[in-house]
N, C-alpha and C positions, 0 to 999 in steps of 0.2 A: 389035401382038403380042397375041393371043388369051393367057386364064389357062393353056390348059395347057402353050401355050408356054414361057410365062414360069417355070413351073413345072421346065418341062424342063430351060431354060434354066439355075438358079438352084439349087442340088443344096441351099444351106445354111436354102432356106426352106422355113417349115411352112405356107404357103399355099398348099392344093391343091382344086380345086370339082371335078375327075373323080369320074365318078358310080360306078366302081368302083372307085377308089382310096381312098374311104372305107372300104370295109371294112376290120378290122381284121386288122392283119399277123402273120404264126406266132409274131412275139416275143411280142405282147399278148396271142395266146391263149395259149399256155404261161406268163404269169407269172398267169396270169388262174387256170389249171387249176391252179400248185402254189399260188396264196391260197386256195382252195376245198376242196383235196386235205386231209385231216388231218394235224396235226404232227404229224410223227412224230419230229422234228430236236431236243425238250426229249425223252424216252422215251430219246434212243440216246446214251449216255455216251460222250463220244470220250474214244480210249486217250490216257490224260500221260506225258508224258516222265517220267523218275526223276528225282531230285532230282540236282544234280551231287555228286558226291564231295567232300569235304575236299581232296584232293587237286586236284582240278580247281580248286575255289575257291581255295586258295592258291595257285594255279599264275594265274589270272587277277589275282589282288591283285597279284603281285609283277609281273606286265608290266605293268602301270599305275603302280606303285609300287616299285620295286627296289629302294630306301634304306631296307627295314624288316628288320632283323639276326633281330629275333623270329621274324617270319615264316618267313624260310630257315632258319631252325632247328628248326621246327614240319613245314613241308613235308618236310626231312629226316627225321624222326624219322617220320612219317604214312608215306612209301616206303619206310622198312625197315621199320617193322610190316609193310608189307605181304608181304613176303617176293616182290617182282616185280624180279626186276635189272633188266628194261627202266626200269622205273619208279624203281628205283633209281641209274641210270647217266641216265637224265634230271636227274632232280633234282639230283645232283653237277655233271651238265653243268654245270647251267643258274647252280647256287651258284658254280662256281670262274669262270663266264664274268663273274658279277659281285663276284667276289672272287677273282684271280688267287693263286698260290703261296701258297697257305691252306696249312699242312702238315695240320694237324688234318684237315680237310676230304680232303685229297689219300690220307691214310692211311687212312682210315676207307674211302675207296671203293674201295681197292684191298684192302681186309681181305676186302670179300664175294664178291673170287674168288678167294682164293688157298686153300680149300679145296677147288674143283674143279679138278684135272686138268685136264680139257677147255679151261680157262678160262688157262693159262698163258701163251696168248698174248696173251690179254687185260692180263695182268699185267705182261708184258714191256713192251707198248705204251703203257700207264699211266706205267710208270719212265722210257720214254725221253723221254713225252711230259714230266714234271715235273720231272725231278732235271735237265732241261737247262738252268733258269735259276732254280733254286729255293737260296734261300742258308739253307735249316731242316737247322741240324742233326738234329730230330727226323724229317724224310722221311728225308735220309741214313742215319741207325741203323736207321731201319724196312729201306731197302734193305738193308745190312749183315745184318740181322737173318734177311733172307727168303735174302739169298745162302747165309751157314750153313748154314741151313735145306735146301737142295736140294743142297750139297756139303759134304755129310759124311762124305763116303770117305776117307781117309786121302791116297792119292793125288791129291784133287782140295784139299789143303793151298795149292799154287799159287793155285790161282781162288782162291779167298778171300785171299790175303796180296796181288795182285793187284786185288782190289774193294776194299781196303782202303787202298790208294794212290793209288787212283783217287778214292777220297773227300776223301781231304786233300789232292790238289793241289787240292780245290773246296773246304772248308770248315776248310783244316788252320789259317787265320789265327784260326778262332772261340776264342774259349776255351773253350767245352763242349768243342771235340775233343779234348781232351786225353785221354778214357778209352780213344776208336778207335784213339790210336797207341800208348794198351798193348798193343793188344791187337795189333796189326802187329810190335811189339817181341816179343810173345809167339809169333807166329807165325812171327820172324825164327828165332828160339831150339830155337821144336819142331822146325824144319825140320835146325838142326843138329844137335839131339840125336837123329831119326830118321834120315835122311838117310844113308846110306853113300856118302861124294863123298871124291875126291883132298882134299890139302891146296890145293890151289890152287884146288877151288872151295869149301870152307873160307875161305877166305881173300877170297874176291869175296865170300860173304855177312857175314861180317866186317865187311867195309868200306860196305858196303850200309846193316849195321845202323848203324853208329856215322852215318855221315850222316844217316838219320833223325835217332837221338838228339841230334846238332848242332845238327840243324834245328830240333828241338821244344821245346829247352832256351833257346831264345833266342826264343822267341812267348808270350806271356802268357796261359798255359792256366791253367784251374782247376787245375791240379795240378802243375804245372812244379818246383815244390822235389821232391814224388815223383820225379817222370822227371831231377832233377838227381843224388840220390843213387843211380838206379837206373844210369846214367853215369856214374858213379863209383865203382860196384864193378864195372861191367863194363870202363872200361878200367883197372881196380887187377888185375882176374882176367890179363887178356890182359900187361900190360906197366907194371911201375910207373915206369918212367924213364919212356913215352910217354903214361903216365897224367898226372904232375903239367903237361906241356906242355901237352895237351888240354886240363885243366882251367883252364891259367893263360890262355890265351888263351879260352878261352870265359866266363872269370869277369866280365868287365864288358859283357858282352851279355844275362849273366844276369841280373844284379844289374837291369840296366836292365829286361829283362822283369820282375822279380817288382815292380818298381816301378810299371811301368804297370799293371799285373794287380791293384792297389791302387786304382788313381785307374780304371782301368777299370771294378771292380766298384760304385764310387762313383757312374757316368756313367749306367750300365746298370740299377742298381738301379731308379730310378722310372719307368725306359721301360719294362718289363718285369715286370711287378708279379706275384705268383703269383694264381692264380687258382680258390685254394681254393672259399672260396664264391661264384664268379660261375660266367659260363655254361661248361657244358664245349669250346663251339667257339667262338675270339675272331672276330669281326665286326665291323669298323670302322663306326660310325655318320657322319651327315656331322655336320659342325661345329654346335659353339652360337658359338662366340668367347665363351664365360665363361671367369671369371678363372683355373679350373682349368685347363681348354685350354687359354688362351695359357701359363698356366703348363709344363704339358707342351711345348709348342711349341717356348716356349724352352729346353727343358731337351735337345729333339731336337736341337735347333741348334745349344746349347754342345759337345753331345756330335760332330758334325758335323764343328763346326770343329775341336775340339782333334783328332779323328782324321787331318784334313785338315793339322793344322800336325806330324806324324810324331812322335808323341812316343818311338816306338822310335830316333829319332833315326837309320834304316839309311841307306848312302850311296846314290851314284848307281848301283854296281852291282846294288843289291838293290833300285831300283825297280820292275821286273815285280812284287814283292813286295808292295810298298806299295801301289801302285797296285791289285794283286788285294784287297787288304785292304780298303783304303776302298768300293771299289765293291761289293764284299760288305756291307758298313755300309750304304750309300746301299740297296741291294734290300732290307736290313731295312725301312728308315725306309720305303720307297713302300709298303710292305706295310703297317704298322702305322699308319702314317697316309697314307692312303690319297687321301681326300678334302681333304687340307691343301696344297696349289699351292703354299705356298712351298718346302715341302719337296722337289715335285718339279722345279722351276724351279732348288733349290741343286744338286740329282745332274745337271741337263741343265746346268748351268755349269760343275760339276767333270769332266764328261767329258769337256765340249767342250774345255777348258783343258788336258787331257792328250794331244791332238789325237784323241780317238775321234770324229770328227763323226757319223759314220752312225750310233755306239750312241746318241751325243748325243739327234738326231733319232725315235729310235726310244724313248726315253725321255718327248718331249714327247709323242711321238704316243700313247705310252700313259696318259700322263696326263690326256691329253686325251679318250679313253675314258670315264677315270675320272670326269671334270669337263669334261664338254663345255660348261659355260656359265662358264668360268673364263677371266677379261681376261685375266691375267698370262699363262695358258702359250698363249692363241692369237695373243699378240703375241707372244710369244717365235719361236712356230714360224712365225709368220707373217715375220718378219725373216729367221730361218732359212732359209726356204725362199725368199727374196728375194735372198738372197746366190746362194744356188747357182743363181739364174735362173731356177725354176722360177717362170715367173710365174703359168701356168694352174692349178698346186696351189694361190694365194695365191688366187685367186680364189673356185676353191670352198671354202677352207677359209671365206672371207670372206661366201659366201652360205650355209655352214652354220649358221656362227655368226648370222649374224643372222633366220636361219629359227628356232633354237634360244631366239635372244631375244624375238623377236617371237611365241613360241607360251608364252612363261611372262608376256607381257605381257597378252595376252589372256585367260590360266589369272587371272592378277589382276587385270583388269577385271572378269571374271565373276564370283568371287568377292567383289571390293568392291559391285558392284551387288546380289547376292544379301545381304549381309549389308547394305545401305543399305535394300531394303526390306522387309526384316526389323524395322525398326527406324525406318518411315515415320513421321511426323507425330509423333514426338517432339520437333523442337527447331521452333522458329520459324521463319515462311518470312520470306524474304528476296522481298521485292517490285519491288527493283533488279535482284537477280541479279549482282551483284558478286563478281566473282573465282572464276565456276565456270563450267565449257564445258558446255551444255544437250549431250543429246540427241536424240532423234526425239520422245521424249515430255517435253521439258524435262529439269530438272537431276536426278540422282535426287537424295534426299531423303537417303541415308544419308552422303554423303561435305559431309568439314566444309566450308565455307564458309569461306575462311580473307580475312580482310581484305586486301586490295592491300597486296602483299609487293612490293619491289622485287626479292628474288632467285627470286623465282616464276618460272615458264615454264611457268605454265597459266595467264592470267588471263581475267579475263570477255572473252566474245563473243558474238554472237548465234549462235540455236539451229541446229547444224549437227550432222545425223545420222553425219558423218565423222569428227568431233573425241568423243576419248575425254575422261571426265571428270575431275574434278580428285580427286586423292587422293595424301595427301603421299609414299606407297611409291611409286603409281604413277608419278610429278611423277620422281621419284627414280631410276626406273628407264628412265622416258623419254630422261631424257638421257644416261643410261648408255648406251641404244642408239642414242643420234644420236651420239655418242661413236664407235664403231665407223663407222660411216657414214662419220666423218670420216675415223679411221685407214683406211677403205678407199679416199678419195678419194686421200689423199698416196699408199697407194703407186701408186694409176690414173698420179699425175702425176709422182712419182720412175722407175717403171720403165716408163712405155710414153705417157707425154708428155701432154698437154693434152687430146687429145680424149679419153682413155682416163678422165679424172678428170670430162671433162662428161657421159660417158654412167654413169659411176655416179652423179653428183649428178642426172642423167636420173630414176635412177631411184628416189633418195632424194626426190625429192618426189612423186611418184606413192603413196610409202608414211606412210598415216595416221598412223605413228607417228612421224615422222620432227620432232625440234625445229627452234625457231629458230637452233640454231646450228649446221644442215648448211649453213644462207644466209649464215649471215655466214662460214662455214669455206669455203663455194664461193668467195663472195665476193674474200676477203681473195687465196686462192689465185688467182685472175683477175687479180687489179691485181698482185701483187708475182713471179707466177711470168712472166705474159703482158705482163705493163707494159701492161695494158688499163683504163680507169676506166672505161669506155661499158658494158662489159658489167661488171666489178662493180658500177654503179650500178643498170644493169638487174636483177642477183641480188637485190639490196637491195630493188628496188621489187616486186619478184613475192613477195619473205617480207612485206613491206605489204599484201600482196592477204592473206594469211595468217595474219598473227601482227601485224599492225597495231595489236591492243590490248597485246600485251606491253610494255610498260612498259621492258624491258631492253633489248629489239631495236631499238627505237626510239633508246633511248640511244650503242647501238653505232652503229647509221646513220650517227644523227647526228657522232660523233664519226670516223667515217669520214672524212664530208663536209668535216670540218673539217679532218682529216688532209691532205686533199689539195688543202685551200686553195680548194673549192669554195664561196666565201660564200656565194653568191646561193640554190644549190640549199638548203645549211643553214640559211640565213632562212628559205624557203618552207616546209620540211619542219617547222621549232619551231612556224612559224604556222599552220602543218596541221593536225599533230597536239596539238598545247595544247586547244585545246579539247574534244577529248574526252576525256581522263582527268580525275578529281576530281581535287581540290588534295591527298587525303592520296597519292595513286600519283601526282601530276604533277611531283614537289618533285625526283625526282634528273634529269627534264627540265630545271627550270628551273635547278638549280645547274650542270648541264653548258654551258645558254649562257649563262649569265651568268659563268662561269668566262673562256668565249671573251671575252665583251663588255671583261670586265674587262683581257683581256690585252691583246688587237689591236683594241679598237673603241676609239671615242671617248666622251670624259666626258657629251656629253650625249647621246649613246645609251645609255650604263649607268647613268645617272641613270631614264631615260623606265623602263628597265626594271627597277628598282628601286624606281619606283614601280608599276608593273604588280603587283610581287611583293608589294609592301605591301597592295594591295588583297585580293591571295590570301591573304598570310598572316600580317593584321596582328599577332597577337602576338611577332612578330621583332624585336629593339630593331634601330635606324638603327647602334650601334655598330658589331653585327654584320656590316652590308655595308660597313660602312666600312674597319672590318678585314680584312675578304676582298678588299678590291679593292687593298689593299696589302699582299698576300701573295705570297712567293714561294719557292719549294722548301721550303715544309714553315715556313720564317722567318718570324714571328708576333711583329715587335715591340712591336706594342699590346699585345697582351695581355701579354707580358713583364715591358715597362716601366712602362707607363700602371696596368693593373689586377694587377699585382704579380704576375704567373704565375709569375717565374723566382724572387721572394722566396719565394713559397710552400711549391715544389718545395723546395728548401734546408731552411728549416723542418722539411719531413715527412722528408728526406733527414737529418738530424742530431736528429731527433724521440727517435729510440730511444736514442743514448747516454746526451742529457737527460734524460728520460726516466727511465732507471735510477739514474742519481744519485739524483734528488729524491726518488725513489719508498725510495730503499737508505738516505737520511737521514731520510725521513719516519718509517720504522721503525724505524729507529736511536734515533730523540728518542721516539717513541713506548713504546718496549721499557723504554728508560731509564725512562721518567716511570711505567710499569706498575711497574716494579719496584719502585720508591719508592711505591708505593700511591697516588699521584694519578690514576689513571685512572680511567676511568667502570664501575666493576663493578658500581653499582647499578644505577636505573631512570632518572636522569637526565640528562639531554645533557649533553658536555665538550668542548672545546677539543680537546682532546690526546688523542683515548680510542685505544685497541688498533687503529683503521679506520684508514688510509692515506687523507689527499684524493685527488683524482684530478690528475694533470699537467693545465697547462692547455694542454699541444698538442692537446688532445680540441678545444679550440674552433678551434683552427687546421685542421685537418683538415676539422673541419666546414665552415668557412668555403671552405677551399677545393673542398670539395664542392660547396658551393651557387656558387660561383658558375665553376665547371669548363665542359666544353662550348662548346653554342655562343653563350656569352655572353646567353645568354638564360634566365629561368626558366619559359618556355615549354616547353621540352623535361624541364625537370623529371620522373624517374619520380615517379608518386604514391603514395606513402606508403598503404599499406593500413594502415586498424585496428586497434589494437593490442588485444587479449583483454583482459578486466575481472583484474585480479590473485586467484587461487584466493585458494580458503576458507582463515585459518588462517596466511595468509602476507602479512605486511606489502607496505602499500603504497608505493612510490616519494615520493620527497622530491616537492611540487607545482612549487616551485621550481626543481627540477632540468631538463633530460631527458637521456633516455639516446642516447646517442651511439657503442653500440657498444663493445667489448670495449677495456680497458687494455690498454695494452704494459708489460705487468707482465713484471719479470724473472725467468730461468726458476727461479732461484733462491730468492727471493725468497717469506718464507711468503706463503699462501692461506689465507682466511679459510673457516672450515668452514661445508657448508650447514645450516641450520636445519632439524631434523629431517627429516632426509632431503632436501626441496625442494632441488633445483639451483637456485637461482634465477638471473637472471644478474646481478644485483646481486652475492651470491654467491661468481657463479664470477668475476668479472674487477674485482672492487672496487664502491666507493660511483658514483653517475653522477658527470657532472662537474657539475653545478650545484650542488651542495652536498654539506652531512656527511648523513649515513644519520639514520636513525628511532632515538630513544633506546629504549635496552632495555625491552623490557616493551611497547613500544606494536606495538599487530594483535596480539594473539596469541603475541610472543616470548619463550620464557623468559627468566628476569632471567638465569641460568647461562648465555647463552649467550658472554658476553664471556669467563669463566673457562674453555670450550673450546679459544680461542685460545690457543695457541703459539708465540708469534715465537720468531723465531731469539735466540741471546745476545747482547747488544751488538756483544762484541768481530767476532762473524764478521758481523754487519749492518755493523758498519763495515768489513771489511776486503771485502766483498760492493760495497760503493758504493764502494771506492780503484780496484774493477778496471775498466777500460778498457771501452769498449763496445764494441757487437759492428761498428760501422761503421770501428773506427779498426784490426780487422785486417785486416794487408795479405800474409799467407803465404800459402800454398798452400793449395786447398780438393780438397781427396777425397771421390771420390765411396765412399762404402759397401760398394755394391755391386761397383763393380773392385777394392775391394782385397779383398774376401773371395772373388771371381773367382780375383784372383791368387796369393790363401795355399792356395786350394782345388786351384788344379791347378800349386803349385809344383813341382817332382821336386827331391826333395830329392837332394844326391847321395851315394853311398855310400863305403863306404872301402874298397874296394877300388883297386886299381892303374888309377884314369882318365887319363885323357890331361890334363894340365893346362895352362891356359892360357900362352902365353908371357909372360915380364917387360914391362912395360913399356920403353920404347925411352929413352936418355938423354934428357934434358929434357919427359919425359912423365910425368904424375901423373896423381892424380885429379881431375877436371874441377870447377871450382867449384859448389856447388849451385845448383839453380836456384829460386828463391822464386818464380816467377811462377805466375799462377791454372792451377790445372789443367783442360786442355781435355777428358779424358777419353781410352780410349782411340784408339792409332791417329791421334792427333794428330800424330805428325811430332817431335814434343817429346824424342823419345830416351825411354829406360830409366831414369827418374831418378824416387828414390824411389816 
């Protein structure tokens, strides 16, 4: 084949020797013509865009970031400056889409049309859209408000006393509404007093009103004693024979409202705080879980249940009642805490429980809205939606969720890497590489190095661009989402069988993030759902291709293996794997089969491997495995009887009563002999001075510290350094050491610190090694024995006759339930109650019960 053939031939080569195709082609001359042409491209200023607006910029912050309350309250205030209602009916959109039944919010945007005309429809379709699930009595007033306002013709009296019953069959349980049904009472009234009607429709409004009033007198309004005397002249006007009936039979449904209307305002108060000087629109933040929040939490909760346990005490017929009341309660609490899952997890319980399944459902789902990365309510909804068969819902809900998770897993990879090399070659390398996952460019430098953890599930492997790397959030959050993996495998295998759980574990390993314990949860599932070992063996050996150095999976394997009575493969797997992890990560391998050895192997096979284990980890005494090989459920008679465990225990267990005796006589004799002027109030050492020795269960305790564990002082924590004693402040007895604070009685004086220093000398008495520093030596005033104060003989003696704290055996109360219980007692009133029947012959008061209190809800009855 000739070159130009080949040329021909070949479109991708630059080898051409035709003797006209040399010349240069129209591209080469025109870039040739505009390198030669003058620039004219720096001369010609091209037009810039405008800068974006505030408006624009907060509008892009918050779709990236929608949990910033500042923000949408800055973006709102930026569109009403602007005077744009397009711009303003956006921005309300966009605020109530991420903050549902805001009233604040909801008012405010319906105020900017209700002075145009034109715009009435507007306003119309606002209310119908809000007030349909909105439980603010402040939207209802505003509606109220705006009704007036458009029907104020005398004849249009109607429509209004009408918008006014229509609100309190929504909001008549609130206690705020108490002012709205004056004002229906007052409407009841004008209608009479204008009104030119027969007696007989006289008489139907009448009866109209006093219903109301029945109704209202017996809810626990802010104002219910008012609307009670106002019910009380009005049936004294109308008929005083049917007045005292009315009243007598309404009297203990009152008395019970204005009681709860008490412990109500008590519940309500710190949910609902005023909001003087905070923002003028409330905005739920998400959670910190600090001590104030959970504090609130609990306070939503108590308030919750007690609404939940009927403290109006109505019966069965006035449940529609109840039941509207609480769930009005529960649309508060989603509202105000918002972002809190338990909260919305208790309303999706209580609704379900009254049988509303659908609203149930429609409760998680908006919760889940709210907190789409939230365990608790996508297994709720996920079981939910299991029952009712939908199994295809469970599925997506199941791959949202873990799209949801897997895209904040990655948001914090990136970020640990960005801040790891921000913060390069500061700590020391690691020239093993132990216990971190490299890479494409090895380990990054910023995330710690943490030593061969046994409860790890990231440990060292070699450098694989696949594996993310170790970081304790991330470690953390990893198996929170192999977690889901798994809950999605059970219900593959609960509702649609075996192959349905292998094609999601399909495709849990395809996914980089997926731990070792989708393998052992595939695993386990195989052999106990399928009665198959061949393929849970297989699971097992493909998370070996995988997670081979994990330390824990290994352990699982193994004990698998062992489960199912597989020796031969469990020998091969310990001899496998032993050699590659170091001895400080290989130690819960070999206690697992030496555990096996000890049970079902023979003496001189746990012998051989006993010594193996000696080689590994000679600092282990011989007692140690001698004892372990003669243990069984937890029963440890060597060390009981041989090396005194179970004397010891006793000891520290009867320590404290001891304890306070010697300590309550010591200052008894001590007191005495001050008083008699023999003690040491100068500068030199005494026998007997004002200082209490120390019990010597200090050495017992120590003793059985040191020698606790695994019978070895190998595993000893090491004793850090103790600080050189400050300037000015005596030093410790040489003689002595300190061993840790006295179980000094609570009673019992306290030696005062020397100027000022807390020392712990000090604060818990002398050490136990000996008596303290005579006065005057380091720096002590000689005055400072004349500070001390003991008690007076008589009550030092009568302080050491009382009993100790081990030898009571009453009932122990918790604090907290009983101040629970005094807090939301109902006391009850004197009015005419129902009272309880007599007891029946041969029925009394039940004996007390002395036994320990379990707390509540224990089953234990109502007893003290």
């Amino acid at each position: 084949m000739s070159t130009s053939e080949f040329a021909a031939a070949d479109d991708e080569s630059y080898v051409d020797y035709g003797g006209d195709d040399t010349q240069p082609t129209s591209e080469i001359l025109s870039a040739l013509a505009a390198v030669n042409s003058p620039v004219k491209t720096e001369l010609q200023v091209e037009p810039q865009l405008p800068p974006p607006s505030e408006y624009d910029t907060l509008s892009a912050q918050l779709a990236e970031n929608p949990h910033n309350p500042e923000a949408w309250r800055r973006l709102v205030r930026v569109a009403e400056d602007s005077r744009n209602l397009d711009r303003i009916s956006a921005a309300y959109d966009a605020l109530l889409k991420q903050y549902p039944n805001n009233a604040t919010a909801q008012i405010r945007y319906i105020t900017h049309f209700l002075n145009d005309q034109q715009q009435s429809d507007k306003v119309e379709s606002l209310f119908v859209r809000f007030l349909k699930s909105s439980p603010c009595v402040e939207l209802w007033k505003f509606y109220l408000t705006c009704v007036r306002r458009r029907n104020s013709a005398p004849q249009q009296r109607d429509t209004i006393r009408v918008s006014y019953e229509f609100a309190l069959n929504h909001i008549g349980q609130d206690k705020d509404s108490g002012r709205y049904g004056t004002i229906t009472f007052s409407s009841y009234k004008q209608e009479k007093c204008v009104a030119a009607a027969t007696t007989w429709d006289q008489q139907q409004k009448m009866d109209a009103l006093r219903r109301v009033y029945h109704r209202a007198v017996q809810i626990p309004l802010d104002n219910v004693e008012r609307l009670w005397q106002e019910l009380e002249a009005f049936e004294t006007g109308l008929n005083k024979i049917t007045a005292k009936k009315f009243m007598a039979d309404l009297s203990p449904a009152h008395m019970q409202a204005r009681t709860v209307l008490r412990q109500l305002i008590n519940h309500t108060a710190p949910l609902f705080p005023s909001n003087a000087n905070g923002p003028d629109m409330f905005l739920p933040s998400l959670p910190r879980f600090d001590a104030s929040e959970r504090a609130l939490v609990g306070k939503w909760k108590a308030y919750l249940k007690w609404e939940e346990g009927n403290p109006l005490e109505l019966d069965e017929r006035d449940k529609p009642t109840l039941i509207q009341r609480i769930q009005m309660v529960y649309r508060k609490a989603v509202i105000r805490m918002r972002y809190y899952t338990e909260i919305w997890f208790m309303a999706y319980t209580w609704t379900n429980s009254v049988g509303k399944q659908d609203e149930a459902l429609s409760i998680l789902k908006a919760g889940l809205e709210a907190n789409p990365s939230s365990f608790l309510l996508t297994f709720a909804y996920a079981e939910a939606l299991e029952v009712k068969k939908e199994y295809q819902e469970v599925h997506t809900l199941y791959e949202k969720f873990l799209n949801t998770l897997r895209a904040q897993l990655e948001e914090l990879e990136k970020s640990s890497a960005n801040s790891s090399f921000s913060s390069a070659g500061a700590g020391p390398s690691n020239p093993n590489n132990n216990g971190v996952r490299q890479g494409s460019a090895g380990a990054l430098p910023g995330f710690q190095t943490e030593p061969a953890s046994n409860a790890s599930s990231f440990n060292s492997q070699t450098s694989d661009p696949d594996k993310p790397p170790q970081a304790t959030e991330l470690q953390k959050r990893r198996t929170e989402y192999g977690l889901v993996w798994i809950m999605y495998m059970r219900f593959g295998m609960r509702a649609e069988g075996v192959k349905s759980s292998r094609s999601i574990f399909g495709r849990a390993r395809r996914d980089r993030w997926a731990p070792w314990e989708t393998y052992e949860a595939s695993a386990l599932m195989e052999y106990h759902c399928s009665d198959d070992k061949g393929i849970a063996s297989r699971i097992f050996e493909k998370g070996m291709d995988v997670f081979g150095d994990e330390i824990e999976f290994v352990v699982r394997y193994l004990g698998f293996l062992i489960s199912i009575n597989d020796k031969n493969n469990a020998r091969a797997l310990f001899e496998r794997v032993i050699p590659t992890f170091p001895p400080e990560r290989a130690r819960p391998l070999w206690e697992r089969w030496a555990r096996y050895e000890y049970q079902y192997g023979d003496l001189e096979a746990a012998l051989r491997l006993e010594k193996r284990m000696a080689e590994v980890y000679p600092s282990d005494p011989p007692i140690k495995r001698l004892a372990q090989r003669h243990i069984y459920l937890g029963t440890d008679a060597i060390a009981d009887r041989d090396l005194g465990f179970a004397v010891a225990r006793r000891t520290a267990t009867t320590a404290g009563s001891a304890l306070g005796r010697s300590e309550t006589s010591q200052s008894l004799l001590s007191g005495s002999q001050q008083g008699n002027g023999t003690g040491a109030a100068g500068g030199g050492p005494s026998t007997h001075g004002s200082k209490r020795p120390s019990s010597p269960d200090h050495r017992v305790k120590r003793e059985d510290g040191r020698t606790g564990g695994d019978y070895a002082m190998g595993h000893k924590r090491q004793r850090l350094p103790s600080p050189g004693p400050p300037r000015n402040v005596p030093d410790r007895d040489r003689d002595g050491r300190w061993d840790g604070p006295s179980s000094r009685r609570r009673f019992s004086p306290a030696p005062a610190p020397p100027h000022g220093v807390w020392d712990r000398d000090d604060r818990t008495g002398p050490p136990p090694g000996g008596r303290r520093e005579p006065m005057g030596r380091g720096g002590r005033d000689d005055d400072d024995g004349k500070r001390q104060q003991p008690l007076p003989g008589v009550l030092s003696w009568f302080i050491g006759e009382l009993p100790g704290p081990n030898s009571f055996d009453g009932p122990v109360f918790r604090t907290d339930d009983l101040m629970n219980l005094f807090r939301n007692a109902v006391i009850p009133s004197t009015s005419a109650r129902p009272k309880s029947p007599p007891p029946g012959p041969g029925r009394g008061r039940p004996p007390p019960d002395y036994g320990p209190y379990q707390g509540p809800n224990s089953g234990r009855g109502r007893r003290y």
